[in-house]
N, C-alpha and C positions, 0 to 999 in steps of 0.2 A: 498031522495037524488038521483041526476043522476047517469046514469052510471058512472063506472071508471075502468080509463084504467092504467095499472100499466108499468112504462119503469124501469126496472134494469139496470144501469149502471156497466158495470164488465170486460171492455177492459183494465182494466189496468197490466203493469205487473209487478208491486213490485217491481224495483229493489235494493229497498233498505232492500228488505225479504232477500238476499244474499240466493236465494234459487230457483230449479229447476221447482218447485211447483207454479204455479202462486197463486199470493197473497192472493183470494179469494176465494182458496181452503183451503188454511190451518184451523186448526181448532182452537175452545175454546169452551169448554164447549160438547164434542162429538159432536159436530157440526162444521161444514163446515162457513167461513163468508159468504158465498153467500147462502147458505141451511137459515142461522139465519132470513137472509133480507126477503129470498121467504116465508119463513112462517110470516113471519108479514104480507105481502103482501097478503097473499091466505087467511087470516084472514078478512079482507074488502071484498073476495067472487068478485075479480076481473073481470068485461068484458072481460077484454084483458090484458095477460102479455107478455111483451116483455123484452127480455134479451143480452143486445148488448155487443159481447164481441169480443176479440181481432181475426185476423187471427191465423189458427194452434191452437183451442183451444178446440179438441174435448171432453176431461176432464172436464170442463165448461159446457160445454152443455149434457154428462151425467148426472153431477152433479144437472143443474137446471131441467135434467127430471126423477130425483129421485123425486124429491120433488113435481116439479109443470106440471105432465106429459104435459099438454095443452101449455103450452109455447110458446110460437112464440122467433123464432131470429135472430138479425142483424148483420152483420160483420161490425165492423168497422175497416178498414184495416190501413189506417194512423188515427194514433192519434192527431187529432188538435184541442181538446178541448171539454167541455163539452157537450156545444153546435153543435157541429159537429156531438158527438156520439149521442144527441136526434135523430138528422137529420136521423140518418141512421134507426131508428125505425119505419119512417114513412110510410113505405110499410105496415108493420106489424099490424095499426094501422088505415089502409085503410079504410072509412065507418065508423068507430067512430066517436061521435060526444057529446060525454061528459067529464067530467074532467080527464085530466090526471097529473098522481101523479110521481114525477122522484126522482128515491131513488140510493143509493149507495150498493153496495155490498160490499166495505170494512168498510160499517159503522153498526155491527150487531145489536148493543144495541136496535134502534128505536124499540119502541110498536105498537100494534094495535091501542092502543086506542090512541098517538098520529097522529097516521094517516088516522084515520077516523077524525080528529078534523081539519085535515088541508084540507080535502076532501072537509066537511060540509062548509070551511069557507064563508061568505056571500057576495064575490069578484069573478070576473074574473078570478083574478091569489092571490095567498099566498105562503107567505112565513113561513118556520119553522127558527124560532131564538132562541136563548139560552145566559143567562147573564154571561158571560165568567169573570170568578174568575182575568183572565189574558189577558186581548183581543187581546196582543199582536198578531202583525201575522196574525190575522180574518179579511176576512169585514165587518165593521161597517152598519148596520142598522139604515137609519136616517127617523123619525117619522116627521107626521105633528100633526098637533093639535090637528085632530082626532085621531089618532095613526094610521093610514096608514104609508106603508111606502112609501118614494117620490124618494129614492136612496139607494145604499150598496157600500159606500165607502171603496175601500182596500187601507189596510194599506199605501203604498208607496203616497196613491195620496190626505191622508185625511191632513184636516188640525192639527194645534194641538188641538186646540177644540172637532175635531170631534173624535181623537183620547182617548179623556178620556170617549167617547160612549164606555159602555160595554156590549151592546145589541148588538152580532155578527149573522151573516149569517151561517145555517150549509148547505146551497145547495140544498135544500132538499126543491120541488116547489109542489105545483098543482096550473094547468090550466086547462080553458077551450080549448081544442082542436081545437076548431077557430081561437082562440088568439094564441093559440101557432105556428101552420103554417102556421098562418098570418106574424108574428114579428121572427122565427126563421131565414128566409133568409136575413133580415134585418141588423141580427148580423156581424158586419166586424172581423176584426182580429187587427187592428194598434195597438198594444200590444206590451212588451218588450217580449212574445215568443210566438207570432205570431200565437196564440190558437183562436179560438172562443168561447165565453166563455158564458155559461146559465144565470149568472148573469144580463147580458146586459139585460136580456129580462124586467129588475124592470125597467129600463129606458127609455125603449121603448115602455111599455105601461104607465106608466106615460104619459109620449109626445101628448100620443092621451087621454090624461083625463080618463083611467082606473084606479080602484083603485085597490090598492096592500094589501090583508091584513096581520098583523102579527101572529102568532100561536105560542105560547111559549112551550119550552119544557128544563127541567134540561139538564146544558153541558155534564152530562156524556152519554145522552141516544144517543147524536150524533154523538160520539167520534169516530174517523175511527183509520184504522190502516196503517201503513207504513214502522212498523218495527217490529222488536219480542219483544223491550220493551213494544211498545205499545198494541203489540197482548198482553201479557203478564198483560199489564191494564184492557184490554176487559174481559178478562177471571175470572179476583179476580171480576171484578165487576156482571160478568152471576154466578158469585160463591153466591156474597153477596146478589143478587136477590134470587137465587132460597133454598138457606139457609132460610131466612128469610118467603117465601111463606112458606116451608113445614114444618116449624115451627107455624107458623101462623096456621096452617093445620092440624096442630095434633099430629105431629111428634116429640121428643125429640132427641135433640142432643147435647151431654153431652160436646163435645169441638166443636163449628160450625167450628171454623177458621181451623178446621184440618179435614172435613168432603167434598168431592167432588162432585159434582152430574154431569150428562149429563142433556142435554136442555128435553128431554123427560122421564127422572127420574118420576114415579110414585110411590107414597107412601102414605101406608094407615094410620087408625089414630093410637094412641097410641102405633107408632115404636118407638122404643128406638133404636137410633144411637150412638157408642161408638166413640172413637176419630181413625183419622185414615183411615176413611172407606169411597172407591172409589166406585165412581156407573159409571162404563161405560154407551154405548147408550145401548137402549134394555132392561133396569132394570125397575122390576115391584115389587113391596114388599106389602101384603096385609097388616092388622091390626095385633095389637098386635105383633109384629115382635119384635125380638132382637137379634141386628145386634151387632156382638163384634168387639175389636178393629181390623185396619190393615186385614178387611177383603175386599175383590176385587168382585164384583158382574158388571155382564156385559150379557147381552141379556141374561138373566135368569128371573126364575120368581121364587115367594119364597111368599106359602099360610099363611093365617091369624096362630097365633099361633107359627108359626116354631121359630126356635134360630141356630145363622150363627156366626160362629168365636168363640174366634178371630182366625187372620188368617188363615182364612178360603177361598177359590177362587172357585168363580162359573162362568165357562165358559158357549159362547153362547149354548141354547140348553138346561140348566140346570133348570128342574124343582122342586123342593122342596114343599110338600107334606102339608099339613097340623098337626103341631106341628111336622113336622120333626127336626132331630138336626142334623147340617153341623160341625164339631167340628175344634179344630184347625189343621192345615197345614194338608188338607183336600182338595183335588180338585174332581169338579164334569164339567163335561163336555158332553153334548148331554147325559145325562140320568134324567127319571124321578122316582123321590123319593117318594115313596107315605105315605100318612100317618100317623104320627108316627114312622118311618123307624128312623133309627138313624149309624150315620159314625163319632163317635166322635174326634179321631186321624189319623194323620198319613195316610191319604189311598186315591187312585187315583179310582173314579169310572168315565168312559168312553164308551158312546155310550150302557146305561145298561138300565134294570128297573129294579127299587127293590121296594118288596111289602111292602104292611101294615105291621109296626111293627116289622120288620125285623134289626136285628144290624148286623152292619159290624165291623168287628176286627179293631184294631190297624195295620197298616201297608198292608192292603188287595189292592190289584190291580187286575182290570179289563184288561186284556193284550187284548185289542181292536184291535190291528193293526197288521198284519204280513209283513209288509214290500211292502205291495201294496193296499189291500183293509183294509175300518173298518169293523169287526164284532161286532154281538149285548152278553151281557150278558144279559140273562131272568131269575133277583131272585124273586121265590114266595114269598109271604107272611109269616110272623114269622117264617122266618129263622134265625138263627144263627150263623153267619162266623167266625172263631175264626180268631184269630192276625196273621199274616203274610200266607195269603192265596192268592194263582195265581190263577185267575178262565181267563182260555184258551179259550178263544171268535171263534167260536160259540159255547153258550153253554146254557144249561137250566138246574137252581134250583129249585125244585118243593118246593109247600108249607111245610112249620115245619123241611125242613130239619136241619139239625147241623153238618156243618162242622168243623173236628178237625183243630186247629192251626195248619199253617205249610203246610198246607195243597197245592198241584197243582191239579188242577179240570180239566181235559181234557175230561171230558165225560159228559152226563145228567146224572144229580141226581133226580131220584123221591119220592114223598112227600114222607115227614117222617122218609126219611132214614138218616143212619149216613152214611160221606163219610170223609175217612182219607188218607193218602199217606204217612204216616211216617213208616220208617225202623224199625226195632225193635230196643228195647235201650237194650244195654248192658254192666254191671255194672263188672267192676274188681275189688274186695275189696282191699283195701292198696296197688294200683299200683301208689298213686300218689305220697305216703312219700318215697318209692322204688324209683320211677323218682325225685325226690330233690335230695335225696343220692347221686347217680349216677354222678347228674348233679352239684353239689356242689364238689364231688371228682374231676371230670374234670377239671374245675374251680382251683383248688387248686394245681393239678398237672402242670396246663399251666404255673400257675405265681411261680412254683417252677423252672420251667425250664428255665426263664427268668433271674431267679436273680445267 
């Protein structure tokens, strides 16, 4: 297959997102809609990508060199149309001379593999179309007999004939790069809003006997956004995708429709997912895993064997051990669990390591922060923390210690030792039936004095 050169279209600015954030930032699925497109895109193993976006859009252009450091980009500074924004790509695209492919950045859904398909097609130029359940609204797609297509009739101009065509246009082109700044100048604007519009290009190389071919692909994989119902579409539907893969995959998920994942969610096989359970970006879960319910996993990683939840939250940074157990309302954040380790309740561990084997109490806190820098907590291996323990960051637990309940650690502990901080207890026999007495006499005296 020739080269290919990829144009992201991403100058638009939502204003129907009712929102600060240009449109193609926002996310579904831990991802970004422009981050969703560029990885389809970098999947083809592109010549050349070029990302044309609006003026005053430096957000955008970090955004596409997170993902696609190589990137080339265009300003387009007025907006007038589809066509207009190719136009501005073509510095970027200088000395190319094989197919280029022009995608939307508010339409995440599209696959790799339908866009290597509309690459391969055996034409000039192609188009990607989709049989719209509702065509309403679309341009129509009109075939010849070979099934080329000869025009893309919009809506306002089609006849009623052509309106019962449910084969629509999603935008979404490759050309060969001759043909395309050949026939791009060509494009006028006499339109009801005076756009120039990519479309034109099916008619303009028809005119000179080019053929146009079709590439199908299901309505949902083209679906753009424009608003937060619609982002809100995109979203159930990268849900019902990637449910479905990591099932297929290995994975058990005992309620899916209540089960979240990020676009980069990895999961090993024979996880067992409870109902409930959020995977931000950054989540890694090896085999054998069992994940309980309403637990939040997000740039963590969590080895073969371990058990998380429920409500259990593992912040970025959080490593989890092998057969470790994260127990519930349990947060772990920038420390690594190794293991066997076990934090079954109740307990905040932060910026720590804890060794092999080692159990944390009910209610144990890593006091990480002093009010400017983090410090680290260092527990060795098969220690012991009893329930409601402050361990005072900097600080180090050596192996086998056993800390008493209750316990504030402000010093290193070396192995083997016991380390406690509790007051002595002190036991007054029958002082509490003496304090009833007392306090029941009061009582009695007040509401004599009342009446």
């Amino acid at each position: 297959m020739a080269e290919i050169a990829i144009i992201v279209l991403a100058a638009g600015k939502g204003t129907r997102m009712k929102s600060a954030l240009p449109k193609v930032l926002h996310r579904a699925a831990g991802r970004s809609l422009l981050a969703h497109v560029l990885h389809a895109a970098k999947a083809l193993n592109p010549a050349r990508l070029c990302v044309v976006m609006g003026p005053d859009m430096a957000a955008v252009e970090a955004e596409a060199k997170a993902v696609a450091p190589d990137a080339r980009f265009a300003v387009q500074a007025e907006r007038l149309g589809t066509a207009h924004a190719v136009s501005m790509a073509k510095e970027a695209l200088q000395g190319f001379s094989g197919k280029v492919l022009v995608l939307y950045a508010d339409a995440p859904l599209v696959r790799p593999e339908t866009l290597s398909a509309l690459a391969a097609a055996p034409a000039a130029m192609a188009v990607l179309g989709f049989e719209a359940a509702n065509p309403h609204g679309y341009g129509r797609l009109l075939l010849d007999g070979s099934g080329h297509i000869i025009a893309i009739r919009e809506e306002l101009d089609a006849t009623p004939q052509e309106r019962k065509v449910a084969l629509c246009n999603s935008g979404v082109i490759s050309i060969s790069s001759a043909l395309l700044w050949q026939l791009l100048p060509k494009i006028g604007n006499a339109n009801a809003k005076g756009e120039y519009y990519l479309t034109d290009l099916v008619g303009l190389a028809t005119a000179q006997g080019e053929k146009v071919a079709l590439v199908r692909c299901p309505e949902n994989e083209v679906a753009g956004v424009n608003d937060r119902v619609q982002l809100a579409t995109i979203e159930a539907e990268f849900q019902s995708r990637y449910r479905r893969a990591h099932m297929l995959a290995g994975a058990t998920l005992t309620d899916p429709g209540s089960v979240f994942f990020s676009a980069d969610t990895v999961i090993g096989q024979d996880v067992v997912i409870g109902p409930n359970v959020v995977f931000g970006p950054g989540a890694g879960v090896g085999n054998g895993v069992e994940i309980h319910a309403f637990s939040h996993i997000e740039g963590a990683k969590v080895a073969d064997g371990a058990r998380i939840g429920p409500y259990a939250r593992l912040r970025p940074g959080a490593d989890i051990g092998k057969d470790a157990h994260i127990g519930n309302f349990v947060e772990i954040k920038n420390a690594a669990i190794a293991s066997g380790a076990k934090a079954n309740h109740l307990s905040y561990i932060g910026d720590a390591k804890v060794g092999a084997g080692s159990n944390i109490g009910a209610g144990t806190i890593t006091c990480n922060y002093d009010g400017y820098e983090k410090h680290l907590t260092d527990i060795g291996a098969n220690v012991f923390v009893g329930s409601n323990t402050a361990l005072v960051a900097p600080v180090k637990v050596g192996d086998g210690v056993n800390i008493a309940a209750g316990s504030v650690i402000t010093k290193d502990i070396p192995a083997d030792a016991l380390a406690l901080t509790r007051p002595p207890l002190e036991v007054r026999e029958g002082w509490a039936a003496k304090y009833r007495e007392m306090k029941k006499a009061r009582k009695a005296a007040k509401a004599r004095a009342k009446e």
